[in-house]
mmCIF file of the N, C-alpha and C atoms, coordinates in Angstrom:
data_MODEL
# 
_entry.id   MODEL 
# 
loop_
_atom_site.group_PDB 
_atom_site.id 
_atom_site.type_symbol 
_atom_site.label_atom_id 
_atom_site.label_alt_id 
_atom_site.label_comp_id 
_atom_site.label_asym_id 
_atom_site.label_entity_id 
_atom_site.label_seq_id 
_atom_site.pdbx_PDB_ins_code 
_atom_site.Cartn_x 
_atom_site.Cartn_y 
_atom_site.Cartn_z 
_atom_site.occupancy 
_atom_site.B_iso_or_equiv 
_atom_site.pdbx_formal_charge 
_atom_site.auth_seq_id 
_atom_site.auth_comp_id 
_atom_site.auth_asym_id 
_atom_site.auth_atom_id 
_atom_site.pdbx_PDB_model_num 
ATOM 1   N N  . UNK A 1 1  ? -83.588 138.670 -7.627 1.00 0.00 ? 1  UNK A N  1 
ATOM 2   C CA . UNK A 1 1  ? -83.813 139.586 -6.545 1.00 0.00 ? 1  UNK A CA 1 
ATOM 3   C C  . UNK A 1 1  ? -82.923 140.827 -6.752 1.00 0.00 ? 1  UNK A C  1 
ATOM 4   N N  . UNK A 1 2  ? -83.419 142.159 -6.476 1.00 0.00 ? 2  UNK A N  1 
ATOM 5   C CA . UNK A 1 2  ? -82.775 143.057 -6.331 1.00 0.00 ? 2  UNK A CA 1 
ATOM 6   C C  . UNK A 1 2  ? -81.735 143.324 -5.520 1.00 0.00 ? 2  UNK A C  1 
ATOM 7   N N  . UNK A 1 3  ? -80.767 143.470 -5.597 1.00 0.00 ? 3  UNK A N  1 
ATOM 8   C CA . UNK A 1 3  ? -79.976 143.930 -4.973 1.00 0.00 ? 3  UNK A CA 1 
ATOM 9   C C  . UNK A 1 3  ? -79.453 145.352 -4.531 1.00 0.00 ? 3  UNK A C  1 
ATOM 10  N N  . UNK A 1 4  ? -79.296 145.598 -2.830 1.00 0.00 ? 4  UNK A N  1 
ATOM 11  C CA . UNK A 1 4  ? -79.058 146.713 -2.528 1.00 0.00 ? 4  UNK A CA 1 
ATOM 12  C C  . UNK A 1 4  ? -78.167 146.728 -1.726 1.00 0.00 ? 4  UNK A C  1 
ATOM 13  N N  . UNK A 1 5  ? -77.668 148.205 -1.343 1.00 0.00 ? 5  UNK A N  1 
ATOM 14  C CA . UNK A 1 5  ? -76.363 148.443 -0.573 1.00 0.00 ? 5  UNK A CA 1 
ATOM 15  C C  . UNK A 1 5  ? -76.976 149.072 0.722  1.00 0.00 ? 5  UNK A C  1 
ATOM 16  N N  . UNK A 1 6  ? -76.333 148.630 1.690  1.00 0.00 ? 6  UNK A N  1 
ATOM 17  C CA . UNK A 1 6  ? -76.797 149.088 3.299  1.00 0.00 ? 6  UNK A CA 1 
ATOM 18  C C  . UNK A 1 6  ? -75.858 149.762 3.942  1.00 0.00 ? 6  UNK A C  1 
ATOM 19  N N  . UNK A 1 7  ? -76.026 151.384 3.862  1.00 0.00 ? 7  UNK A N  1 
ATOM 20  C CA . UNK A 1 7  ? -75.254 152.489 4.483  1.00 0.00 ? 7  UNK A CA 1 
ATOM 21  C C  . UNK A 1 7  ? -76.377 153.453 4.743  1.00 0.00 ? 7  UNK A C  1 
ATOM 22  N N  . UNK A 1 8  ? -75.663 154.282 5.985  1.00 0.00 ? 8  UNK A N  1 
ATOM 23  C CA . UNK A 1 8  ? -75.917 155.558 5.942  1.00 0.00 ? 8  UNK A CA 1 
ATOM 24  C C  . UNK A 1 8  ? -75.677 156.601 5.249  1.00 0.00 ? 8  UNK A C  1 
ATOM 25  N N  . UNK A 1 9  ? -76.914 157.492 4.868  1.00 0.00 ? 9  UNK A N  1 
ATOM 26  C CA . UNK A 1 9  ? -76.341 158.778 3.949  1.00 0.00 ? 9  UNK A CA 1 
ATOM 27  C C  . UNK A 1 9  ? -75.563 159.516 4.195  1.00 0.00 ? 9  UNK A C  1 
ATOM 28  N N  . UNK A 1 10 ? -74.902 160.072 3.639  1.00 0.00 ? 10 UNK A N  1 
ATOM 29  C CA . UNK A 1 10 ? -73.818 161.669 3.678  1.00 0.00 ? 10 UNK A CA 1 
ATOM 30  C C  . UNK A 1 10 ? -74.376 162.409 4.647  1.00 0.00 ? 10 UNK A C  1 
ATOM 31  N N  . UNK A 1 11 ? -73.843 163.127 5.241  1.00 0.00 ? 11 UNK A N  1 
ATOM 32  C CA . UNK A 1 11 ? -74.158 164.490 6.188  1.00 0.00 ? 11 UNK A CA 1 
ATOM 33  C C  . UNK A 1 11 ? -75.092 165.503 4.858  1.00 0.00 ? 11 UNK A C  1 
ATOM 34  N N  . UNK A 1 12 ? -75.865 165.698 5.471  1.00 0.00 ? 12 UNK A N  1 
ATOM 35  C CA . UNK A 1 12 ? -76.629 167.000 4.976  1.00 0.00 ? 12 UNK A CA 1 
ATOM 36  C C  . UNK A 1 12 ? -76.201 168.091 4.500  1.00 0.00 ? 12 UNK A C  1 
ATOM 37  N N  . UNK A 1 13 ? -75.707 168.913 3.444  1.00 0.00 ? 13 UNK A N  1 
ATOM 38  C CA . UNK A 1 13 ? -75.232 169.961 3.640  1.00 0.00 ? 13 UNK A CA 1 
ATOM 39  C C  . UNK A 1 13 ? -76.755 171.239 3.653  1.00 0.00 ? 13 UNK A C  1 
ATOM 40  N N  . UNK A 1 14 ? -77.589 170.931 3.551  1.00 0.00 ? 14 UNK A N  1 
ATOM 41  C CA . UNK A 1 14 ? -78.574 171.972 4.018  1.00 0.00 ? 14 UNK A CA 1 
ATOM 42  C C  . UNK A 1 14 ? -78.649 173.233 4.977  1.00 0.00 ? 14 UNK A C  1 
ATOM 43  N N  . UNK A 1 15 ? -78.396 174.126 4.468  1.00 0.00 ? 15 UNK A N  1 
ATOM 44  C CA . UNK A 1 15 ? -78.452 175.487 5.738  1.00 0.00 ? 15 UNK A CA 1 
ATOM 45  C C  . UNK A 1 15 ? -76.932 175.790 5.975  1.00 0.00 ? 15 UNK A C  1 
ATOM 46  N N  . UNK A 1 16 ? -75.887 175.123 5.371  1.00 0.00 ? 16 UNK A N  1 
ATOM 47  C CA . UNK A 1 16 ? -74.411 175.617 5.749  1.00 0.00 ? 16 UNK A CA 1 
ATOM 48  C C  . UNK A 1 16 ? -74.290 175.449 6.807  1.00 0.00 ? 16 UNK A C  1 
ATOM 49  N N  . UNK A 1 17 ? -74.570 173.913 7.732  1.00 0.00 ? 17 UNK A N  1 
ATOM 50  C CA . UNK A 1 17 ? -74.161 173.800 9.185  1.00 0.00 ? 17 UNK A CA 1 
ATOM 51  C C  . UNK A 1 17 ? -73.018 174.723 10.175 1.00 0.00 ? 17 UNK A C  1 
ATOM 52  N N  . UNK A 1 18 ? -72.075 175.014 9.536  1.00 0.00 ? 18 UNK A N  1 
ATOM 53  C CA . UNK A 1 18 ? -70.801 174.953 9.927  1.00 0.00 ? 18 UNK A CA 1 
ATOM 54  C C  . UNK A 1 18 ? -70.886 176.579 10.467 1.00 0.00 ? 18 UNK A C  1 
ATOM 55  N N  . UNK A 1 19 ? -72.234 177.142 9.777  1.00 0.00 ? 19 UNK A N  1 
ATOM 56  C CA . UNK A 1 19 ? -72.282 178.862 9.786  1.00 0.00 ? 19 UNK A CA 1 
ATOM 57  C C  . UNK A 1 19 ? -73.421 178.977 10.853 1.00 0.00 ? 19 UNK A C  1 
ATOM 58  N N  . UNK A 1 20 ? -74.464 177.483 11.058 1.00 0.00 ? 20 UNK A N  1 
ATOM 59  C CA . UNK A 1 20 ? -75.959 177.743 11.796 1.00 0.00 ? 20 UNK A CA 1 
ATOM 60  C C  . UNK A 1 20 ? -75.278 177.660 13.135 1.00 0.00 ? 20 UNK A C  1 
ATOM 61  N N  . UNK A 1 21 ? -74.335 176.492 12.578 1.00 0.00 ? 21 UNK A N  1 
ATOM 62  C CA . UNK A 1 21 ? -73.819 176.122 14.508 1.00 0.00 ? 21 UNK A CA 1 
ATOM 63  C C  . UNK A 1 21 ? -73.265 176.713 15.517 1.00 0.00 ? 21 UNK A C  1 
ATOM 64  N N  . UNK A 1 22 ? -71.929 178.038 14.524 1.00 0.00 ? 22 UNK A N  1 
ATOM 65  C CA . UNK A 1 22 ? -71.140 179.094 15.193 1.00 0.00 ? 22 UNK A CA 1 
ATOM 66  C C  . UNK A 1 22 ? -72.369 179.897 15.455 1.00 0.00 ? 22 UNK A C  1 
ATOM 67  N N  . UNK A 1 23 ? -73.273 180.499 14.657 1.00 0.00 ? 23 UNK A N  1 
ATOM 68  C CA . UNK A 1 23 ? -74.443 181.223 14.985 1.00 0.00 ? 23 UNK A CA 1 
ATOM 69  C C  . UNK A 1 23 ? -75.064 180.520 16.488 1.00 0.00 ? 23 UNK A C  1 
ATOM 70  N N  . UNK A 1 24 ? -75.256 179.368 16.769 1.00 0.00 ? 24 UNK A N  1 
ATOM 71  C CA . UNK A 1 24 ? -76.023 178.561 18.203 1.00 0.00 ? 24 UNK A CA 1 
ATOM 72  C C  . UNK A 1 24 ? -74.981 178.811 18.998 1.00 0.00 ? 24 UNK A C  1 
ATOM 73  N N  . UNK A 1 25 ? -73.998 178.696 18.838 1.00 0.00 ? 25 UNK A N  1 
ATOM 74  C CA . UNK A 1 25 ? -72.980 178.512 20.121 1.00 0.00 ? 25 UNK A CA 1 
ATOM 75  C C  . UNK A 1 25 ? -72.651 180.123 20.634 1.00 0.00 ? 25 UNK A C  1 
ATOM 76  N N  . UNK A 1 26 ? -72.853 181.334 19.807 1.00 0.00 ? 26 UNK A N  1 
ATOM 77  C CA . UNK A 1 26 ? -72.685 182.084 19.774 1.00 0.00 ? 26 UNK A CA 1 
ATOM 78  C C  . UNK A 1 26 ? -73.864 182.665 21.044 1.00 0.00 ? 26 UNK A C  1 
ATOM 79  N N  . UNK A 1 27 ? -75.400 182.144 20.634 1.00 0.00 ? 27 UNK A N  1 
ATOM 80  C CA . UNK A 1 27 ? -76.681 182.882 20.950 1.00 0.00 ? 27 UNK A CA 1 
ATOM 81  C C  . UNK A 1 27 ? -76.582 181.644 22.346 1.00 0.00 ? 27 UNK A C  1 
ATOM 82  N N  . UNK A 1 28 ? -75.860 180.517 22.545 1.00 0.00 ? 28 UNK A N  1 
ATOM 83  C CA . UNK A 1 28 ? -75.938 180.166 23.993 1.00 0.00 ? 28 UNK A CA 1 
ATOM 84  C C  . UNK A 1 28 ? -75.266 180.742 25.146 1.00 0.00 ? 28 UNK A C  1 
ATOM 85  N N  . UNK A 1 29 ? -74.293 181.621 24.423 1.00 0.00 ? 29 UNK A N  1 
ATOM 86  C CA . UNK A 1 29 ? -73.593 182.561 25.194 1.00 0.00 ? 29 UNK A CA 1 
ATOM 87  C C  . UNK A 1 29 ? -73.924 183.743 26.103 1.00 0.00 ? 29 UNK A C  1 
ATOM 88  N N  . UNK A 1 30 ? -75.513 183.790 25.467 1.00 0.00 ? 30 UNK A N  1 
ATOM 89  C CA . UNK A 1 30 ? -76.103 185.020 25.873 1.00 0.00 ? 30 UNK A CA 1 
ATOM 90  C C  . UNK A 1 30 ? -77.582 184.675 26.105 1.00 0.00 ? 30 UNK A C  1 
ATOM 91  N N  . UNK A 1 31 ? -77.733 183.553 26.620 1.00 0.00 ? 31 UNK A N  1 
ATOM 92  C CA . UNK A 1 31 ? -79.101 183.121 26.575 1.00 0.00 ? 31 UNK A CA 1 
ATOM 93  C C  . UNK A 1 31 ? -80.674 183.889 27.349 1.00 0.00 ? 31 UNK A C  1 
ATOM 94  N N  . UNK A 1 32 ? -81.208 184.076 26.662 1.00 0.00 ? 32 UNK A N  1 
ATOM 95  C CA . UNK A 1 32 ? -82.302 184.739 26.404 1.00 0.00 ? 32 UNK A CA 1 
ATOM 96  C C  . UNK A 1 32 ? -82.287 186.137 25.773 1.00 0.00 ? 32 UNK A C  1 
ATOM 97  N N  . UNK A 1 33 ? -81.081 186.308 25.230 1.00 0.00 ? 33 UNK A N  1 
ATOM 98  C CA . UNK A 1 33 ? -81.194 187.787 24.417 1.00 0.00 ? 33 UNK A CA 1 
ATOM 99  C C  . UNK A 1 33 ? -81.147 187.478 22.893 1.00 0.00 ? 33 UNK A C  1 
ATOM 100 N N  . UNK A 1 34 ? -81.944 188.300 22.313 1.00 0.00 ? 34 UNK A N  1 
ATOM 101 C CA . UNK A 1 34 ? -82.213 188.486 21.215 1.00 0.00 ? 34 UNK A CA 1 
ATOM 102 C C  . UNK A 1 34 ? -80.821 189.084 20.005 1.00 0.00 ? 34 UNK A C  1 
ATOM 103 N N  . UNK A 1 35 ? -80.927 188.723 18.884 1.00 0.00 ? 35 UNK A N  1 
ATOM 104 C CA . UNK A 1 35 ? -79.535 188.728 18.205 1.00 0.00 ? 35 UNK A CA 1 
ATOM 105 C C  . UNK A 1 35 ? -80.045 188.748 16.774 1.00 0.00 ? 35 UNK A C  1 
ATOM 106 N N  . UNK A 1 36 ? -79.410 190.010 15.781 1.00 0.00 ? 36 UNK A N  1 
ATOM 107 C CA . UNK A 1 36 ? -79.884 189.649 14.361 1.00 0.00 ? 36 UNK A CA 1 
ATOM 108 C C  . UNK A 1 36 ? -79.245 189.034 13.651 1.00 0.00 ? 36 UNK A C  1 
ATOM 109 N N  . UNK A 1 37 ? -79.464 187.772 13.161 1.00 0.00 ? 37 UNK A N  1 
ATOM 110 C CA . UNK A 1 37 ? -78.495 186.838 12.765 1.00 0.00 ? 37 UNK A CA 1 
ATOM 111 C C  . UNK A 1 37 ? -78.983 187.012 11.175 1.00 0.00 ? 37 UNK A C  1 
ATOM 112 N N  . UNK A 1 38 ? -80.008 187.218 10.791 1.00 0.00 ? 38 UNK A N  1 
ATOM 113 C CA . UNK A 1 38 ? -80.112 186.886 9.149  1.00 0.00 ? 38 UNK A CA 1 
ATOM 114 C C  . UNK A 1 38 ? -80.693 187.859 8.543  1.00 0.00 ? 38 UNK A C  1 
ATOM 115 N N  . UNK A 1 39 ? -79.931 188.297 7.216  1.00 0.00 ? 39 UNK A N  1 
ATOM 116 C CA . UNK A 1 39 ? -81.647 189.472 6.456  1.00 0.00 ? 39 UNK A CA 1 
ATOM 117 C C  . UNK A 1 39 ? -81.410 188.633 5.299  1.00 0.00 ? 39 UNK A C  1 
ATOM 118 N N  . UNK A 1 40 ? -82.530 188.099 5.367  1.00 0.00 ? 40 UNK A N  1 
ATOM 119 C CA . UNK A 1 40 ? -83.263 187.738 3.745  1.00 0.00 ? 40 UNK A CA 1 
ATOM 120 C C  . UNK A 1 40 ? -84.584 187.608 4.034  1.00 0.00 ? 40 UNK A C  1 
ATOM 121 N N  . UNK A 1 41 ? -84.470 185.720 3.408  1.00 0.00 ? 41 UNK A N  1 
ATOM 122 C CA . UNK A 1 41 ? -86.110 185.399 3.498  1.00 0.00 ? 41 UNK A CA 1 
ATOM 123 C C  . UNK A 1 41 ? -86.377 184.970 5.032  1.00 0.00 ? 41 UNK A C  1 
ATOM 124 N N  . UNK A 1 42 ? -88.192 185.122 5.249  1.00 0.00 ? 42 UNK A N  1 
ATOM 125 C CA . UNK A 1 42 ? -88.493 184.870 5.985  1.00 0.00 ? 42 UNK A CA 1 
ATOM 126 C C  . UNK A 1 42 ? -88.861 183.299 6.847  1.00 0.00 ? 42 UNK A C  1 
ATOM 127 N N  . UNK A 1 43 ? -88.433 182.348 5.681  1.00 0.00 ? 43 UNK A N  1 
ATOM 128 C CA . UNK A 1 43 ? -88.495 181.137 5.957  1.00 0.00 ? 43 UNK A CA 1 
ATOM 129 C C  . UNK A 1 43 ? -87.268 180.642 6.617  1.00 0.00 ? 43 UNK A C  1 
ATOM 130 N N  . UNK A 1 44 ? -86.112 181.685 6.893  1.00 0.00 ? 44 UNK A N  1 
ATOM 131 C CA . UNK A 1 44 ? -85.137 180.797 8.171  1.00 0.00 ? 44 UNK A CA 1 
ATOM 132 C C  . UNK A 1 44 ? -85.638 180.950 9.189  1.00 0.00 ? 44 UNK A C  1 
ATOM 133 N N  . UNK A 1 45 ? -86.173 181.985 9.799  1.00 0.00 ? 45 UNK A N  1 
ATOM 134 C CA . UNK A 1 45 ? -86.890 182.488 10.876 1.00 0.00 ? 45 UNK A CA 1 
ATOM 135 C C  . UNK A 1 45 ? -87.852 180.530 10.953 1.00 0.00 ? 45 UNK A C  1 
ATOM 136 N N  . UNK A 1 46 ? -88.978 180.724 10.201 1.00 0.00 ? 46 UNK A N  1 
ATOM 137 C CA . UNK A 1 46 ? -89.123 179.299 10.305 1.00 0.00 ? 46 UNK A CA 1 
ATOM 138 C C  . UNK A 1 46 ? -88.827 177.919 10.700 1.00 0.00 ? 46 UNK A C  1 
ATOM 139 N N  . UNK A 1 47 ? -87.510 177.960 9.986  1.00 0.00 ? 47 UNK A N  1 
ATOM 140 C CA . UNK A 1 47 ? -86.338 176.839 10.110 1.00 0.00 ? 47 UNK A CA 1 
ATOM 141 C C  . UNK A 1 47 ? -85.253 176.514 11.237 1.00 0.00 ? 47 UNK A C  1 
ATOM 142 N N  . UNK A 1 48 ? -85.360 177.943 12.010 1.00 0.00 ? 48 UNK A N  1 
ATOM 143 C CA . UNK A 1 48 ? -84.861 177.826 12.909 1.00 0.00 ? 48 UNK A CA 1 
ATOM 144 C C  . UNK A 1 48 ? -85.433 177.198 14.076 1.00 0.00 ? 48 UNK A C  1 
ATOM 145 N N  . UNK A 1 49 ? -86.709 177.909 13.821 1.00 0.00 ? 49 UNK A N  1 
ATOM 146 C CA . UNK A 1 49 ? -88.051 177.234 15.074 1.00 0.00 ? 49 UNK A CA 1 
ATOM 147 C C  . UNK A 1 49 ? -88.072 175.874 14.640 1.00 0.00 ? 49 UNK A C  1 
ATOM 148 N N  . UNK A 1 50 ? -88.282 174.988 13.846 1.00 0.00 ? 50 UNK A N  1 
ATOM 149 C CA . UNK A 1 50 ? -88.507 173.770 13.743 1.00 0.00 ? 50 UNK A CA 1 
ATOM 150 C C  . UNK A 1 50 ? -87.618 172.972 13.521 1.00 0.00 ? 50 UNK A C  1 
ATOM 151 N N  . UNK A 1 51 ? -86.007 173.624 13.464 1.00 0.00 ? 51 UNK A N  1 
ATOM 152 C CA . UNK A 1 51 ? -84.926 172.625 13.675 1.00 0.00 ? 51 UNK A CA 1 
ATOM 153 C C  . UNK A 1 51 ? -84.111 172.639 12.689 1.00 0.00 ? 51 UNK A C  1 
ATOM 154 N N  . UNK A 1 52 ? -84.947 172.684 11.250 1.00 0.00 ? 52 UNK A N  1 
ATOM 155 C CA . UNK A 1 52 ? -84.388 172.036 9.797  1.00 0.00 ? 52 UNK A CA 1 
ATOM 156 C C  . UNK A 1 52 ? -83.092 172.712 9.881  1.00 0.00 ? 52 UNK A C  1 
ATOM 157 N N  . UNK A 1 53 ? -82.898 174.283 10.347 1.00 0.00 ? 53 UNK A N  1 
ATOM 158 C CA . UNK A 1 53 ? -81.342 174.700 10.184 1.00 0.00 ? 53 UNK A CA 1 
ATOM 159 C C  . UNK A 1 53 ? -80.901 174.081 12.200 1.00 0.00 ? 53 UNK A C  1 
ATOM 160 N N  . UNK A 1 54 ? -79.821 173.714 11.980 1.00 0.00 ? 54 UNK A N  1 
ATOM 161 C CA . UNK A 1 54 ? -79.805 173.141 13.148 1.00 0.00 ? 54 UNK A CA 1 
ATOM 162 C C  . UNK A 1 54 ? -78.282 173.848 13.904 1.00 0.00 ? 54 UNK A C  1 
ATOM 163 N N  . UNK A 1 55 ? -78.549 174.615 14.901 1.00 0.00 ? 55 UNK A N  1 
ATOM 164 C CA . UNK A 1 55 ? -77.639 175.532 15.363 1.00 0.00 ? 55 UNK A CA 1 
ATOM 165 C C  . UNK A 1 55 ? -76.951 175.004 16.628 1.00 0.00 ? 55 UNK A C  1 
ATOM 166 N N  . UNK A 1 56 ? -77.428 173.548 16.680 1.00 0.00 ? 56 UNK A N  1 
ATOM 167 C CA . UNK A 1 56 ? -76.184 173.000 17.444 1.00 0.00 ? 56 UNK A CA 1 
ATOM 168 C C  . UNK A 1 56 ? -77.445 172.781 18.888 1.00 0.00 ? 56 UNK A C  1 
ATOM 169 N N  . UNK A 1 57 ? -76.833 172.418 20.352 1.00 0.00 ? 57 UNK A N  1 
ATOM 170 C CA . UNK A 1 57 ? -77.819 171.881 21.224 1.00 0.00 ? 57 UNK A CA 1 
ATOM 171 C C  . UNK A 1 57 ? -78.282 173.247 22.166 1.00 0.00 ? 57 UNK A C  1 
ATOM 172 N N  . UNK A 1 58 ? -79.457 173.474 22.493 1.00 0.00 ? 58 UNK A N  1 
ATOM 173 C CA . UNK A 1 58 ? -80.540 174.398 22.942 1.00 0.00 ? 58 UNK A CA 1 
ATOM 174 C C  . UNK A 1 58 ? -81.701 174.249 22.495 1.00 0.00 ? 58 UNK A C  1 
ATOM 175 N N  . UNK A 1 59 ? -82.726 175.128 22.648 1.00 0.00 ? 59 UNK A N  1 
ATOM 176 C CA . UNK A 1 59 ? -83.911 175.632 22.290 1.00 0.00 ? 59 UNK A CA 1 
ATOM 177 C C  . UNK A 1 59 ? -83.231 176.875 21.729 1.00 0.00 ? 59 UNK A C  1 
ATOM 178 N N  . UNK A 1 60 ? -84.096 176.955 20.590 1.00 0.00 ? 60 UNK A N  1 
ATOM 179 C CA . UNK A 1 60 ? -84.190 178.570 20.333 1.00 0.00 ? 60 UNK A CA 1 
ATOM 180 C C  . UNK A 1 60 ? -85.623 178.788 19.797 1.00 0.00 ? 60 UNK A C  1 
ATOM 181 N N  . UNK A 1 61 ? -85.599 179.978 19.586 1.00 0.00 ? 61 UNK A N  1 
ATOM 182 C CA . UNK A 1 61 ? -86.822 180.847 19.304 1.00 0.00 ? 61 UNK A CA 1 
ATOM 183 C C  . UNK A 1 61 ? -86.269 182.090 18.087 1.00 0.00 ? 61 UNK A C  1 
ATOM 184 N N  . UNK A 1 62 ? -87.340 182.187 17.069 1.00 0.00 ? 62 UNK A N  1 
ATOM 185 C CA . UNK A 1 62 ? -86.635 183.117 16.430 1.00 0.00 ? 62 UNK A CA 1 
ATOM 186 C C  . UNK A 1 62 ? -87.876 183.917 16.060 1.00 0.00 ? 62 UNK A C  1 
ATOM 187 N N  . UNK A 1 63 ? -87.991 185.038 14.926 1.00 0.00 ? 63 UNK A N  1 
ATOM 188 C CA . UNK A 1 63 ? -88.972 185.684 14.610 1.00 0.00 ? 63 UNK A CA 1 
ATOM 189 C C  . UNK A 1 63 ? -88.216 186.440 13.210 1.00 0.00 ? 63 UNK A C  1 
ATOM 190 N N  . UNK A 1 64 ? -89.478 187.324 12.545 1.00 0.00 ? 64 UNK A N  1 
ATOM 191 C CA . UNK A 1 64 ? -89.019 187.860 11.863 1.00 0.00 ? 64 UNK A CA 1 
ATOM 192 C C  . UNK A 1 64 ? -89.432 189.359 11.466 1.00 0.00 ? 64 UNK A C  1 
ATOM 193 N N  . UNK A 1 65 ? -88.968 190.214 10.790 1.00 0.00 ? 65 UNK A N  1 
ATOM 194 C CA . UNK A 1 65 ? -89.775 191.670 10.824 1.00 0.00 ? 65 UNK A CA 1 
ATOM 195 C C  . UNK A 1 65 ? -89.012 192.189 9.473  1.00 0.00 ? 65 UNK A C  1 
ATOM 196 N N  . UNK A 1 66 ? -89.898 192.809 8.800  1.00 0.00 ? 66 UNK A N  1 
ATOM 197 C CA . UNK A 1 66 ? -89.565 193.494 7.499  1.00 0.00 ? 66 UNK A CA 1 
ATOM 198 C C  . UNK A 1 66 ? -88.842 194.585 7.365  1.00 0.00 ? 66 UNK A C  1 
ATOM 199 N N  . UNK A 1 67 ? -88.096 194.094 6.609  1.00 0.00 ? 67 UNK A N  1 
ATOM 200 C CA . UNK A 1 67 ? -86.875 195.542 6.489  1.00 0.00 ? 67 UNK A CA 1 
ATOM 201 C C  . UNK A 1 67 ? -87.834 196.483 5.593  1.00 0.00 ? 67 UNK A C  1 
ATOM 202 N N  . UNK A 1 68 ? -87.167 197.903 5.736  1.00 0.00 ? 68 UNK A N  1 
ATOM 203 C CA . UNK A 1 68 ? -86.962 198.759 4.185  1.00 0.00 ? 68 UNK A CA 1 
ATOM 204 C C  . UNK A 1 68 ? -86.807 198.233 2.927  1.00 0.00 ? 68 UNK A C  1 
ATOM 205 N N  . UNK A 1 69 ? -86.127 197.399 2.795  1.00 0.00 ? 69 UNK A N  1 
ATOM 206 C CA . UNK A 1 69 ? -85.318 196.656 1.427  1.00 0.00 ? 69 UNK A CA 1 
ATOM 207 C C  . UNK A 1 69 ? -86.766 195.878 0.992  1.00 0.00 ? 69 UNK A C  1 
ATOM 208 N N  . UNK A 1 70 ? -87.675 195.250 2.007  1.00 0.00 ? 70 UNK A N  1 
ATOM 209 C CA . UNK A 1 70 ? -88.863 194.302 1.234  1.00 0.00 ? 70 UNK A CA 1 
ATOM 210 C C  . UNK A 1 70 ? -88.028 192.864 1.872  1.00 0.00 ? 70 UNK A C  1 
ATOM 211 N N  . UNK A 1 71 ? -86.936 192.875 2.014  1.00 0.00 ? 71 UNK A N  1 
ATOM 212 C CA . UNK A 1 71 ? -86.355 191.431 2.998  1.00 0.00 ? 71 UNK A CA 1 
ATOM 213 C C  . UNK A 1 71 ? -86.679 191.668 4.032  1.00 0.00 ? 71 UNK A C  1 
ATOM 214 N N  . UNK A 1 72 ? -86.187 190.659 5.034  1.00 0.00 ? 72 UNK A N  1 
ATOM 215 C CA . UNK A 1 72 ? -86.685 190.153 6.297  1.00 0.00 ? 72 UNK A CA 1 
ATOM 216 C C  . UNK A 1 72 ? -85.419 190.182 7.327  1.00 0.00 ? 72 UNK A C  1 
ATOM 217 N N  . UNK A 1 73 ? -85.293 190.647 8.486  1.00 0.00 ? 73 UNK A N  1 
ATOM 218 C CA . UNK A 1 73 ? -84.232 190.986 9.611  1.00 0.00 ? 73 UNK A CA 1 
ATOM 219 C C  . UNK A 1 73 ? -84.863 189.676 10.584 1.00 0.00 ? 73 UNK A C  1 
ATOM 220 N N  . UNK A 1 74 ? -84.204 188.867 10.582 1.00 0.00 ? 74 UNK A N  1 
ATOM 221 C CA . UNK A 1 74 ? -84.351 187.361 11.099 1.00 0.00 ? 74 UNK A CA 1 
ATOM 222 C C  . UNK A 1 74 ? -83.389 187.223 12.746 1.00 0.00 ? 74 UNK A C  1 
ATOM 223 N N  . UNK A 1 75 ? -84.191 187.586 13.675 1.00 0.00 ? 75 UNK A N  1 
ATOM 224 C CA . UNK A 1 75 ? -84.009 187.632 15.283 1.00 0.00 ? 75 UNK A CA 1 
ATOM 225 C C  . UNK A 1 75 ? -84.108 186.274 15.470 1.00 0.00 ? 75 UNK A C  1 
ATOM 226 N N  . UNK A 1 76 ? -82.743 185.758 16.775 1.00 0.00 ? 76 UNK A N  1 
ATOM 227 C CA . UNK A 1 76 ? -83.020 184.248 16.880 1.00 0.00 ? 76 UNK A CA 1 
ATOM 228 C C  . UNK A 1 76 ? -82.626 184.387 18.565 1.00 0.00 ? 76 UNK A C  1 
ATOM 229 N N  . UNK A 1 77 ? -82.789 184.093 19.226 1.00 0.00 ? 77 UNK A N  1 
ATOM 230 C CA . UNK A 1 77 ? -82.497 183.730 20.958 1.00 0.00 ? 77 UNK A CA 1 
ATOM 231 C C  . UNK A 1 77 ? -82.182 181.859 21.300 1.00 0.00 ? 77 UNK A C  1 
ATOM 232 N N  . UNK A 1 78 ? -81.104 181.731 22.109 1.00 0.00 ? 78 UNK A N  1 
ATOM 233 C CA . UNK A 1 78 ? -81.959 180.666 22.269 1.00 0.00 ? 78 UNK A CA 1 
ATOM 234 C C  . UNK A 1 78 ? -82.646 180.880 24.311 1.00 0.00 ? 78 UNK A C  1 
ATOM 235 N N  . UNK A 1 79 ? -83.323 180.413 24.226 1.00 0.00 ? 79 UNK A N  1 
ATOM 236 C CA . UNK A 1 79 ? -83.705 179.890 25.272 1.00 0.00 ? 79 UNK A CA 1 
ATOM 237 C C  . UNK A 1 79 ? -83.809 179.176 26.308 1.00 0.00 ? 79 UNK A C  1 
ATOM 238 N N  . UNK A 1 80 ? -83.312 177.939 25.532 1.00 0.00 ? 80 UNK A N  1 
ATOM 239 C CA . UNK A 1 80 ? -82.755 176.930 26.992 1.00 0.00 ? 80 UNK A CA 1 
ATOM 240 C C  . UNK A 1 80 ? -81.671 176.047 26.231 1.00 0.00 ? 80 UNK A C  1 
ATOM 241 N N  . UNK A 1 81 ? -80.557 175.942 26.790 1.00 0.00 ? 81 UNK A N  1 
ATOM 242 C CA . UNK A 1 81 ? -79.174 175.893 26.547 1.00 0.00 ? 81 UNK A CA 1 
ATOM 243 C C  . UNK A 1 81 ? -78.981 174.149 27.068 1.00 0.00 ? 81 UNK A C  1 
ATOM 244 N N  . UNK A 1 82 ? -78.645 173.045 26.274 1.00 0.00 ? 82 UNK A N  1 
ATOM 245 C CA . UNK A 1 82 ? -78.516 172.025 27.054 1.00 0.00 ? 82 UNK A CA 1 
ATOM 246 C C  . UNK A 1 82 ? -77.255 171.764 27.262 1.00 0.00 ? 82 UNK A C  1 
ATOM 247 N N  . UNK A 1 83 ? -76.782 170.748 27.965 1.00 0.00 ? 83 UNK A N  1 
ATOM 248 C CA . UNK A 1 83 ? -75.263 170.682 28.173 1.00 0.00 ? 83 UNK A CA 1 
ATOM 249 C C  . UNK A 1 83 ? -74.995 169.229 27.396 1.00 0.00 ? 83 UNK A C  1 
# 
């Protein structure tokens, strides 16, 4: 029989938590205003809406709009703030 080991994985380092979360705690401060948190690609804008970067506890909402440069100016709010 095979044998296996029974743990939980490592913390994620995906998205630089430590930078998404000061970014959430930051945008619960001011909830429902809009804030430019990123210029690159347009897939954090994405990531933000569906969680994968995870900015700590709220809703947020984000969007995105094309710079000059051909990158992306990445707007995030949150919306509803939990305790």
């Amino acid at each position: 029989m095979a044998e296996i080991k029974w743990q939980d994985p490592p913390e994620s380092k995906l998205g630089r938590p430590s930078k998404w979360v000061e970014i959430g705690a930051q945008l619960r401060k001011r909830p429902s205003k809009w804030a430019l948190v990123h210029h690159g690609s347009p897939t954090v804008a994405t990531n933000i809406k569906t969680g994968r970067l995870r900015l700590g506890p709220g809703v947020f909402e984000a969007t995105s709009r094309k710079a000059e440069d051909g990158r992306h100016d990445i707007y995030a709010r949150c919306v509803e703030a939990e305790s």
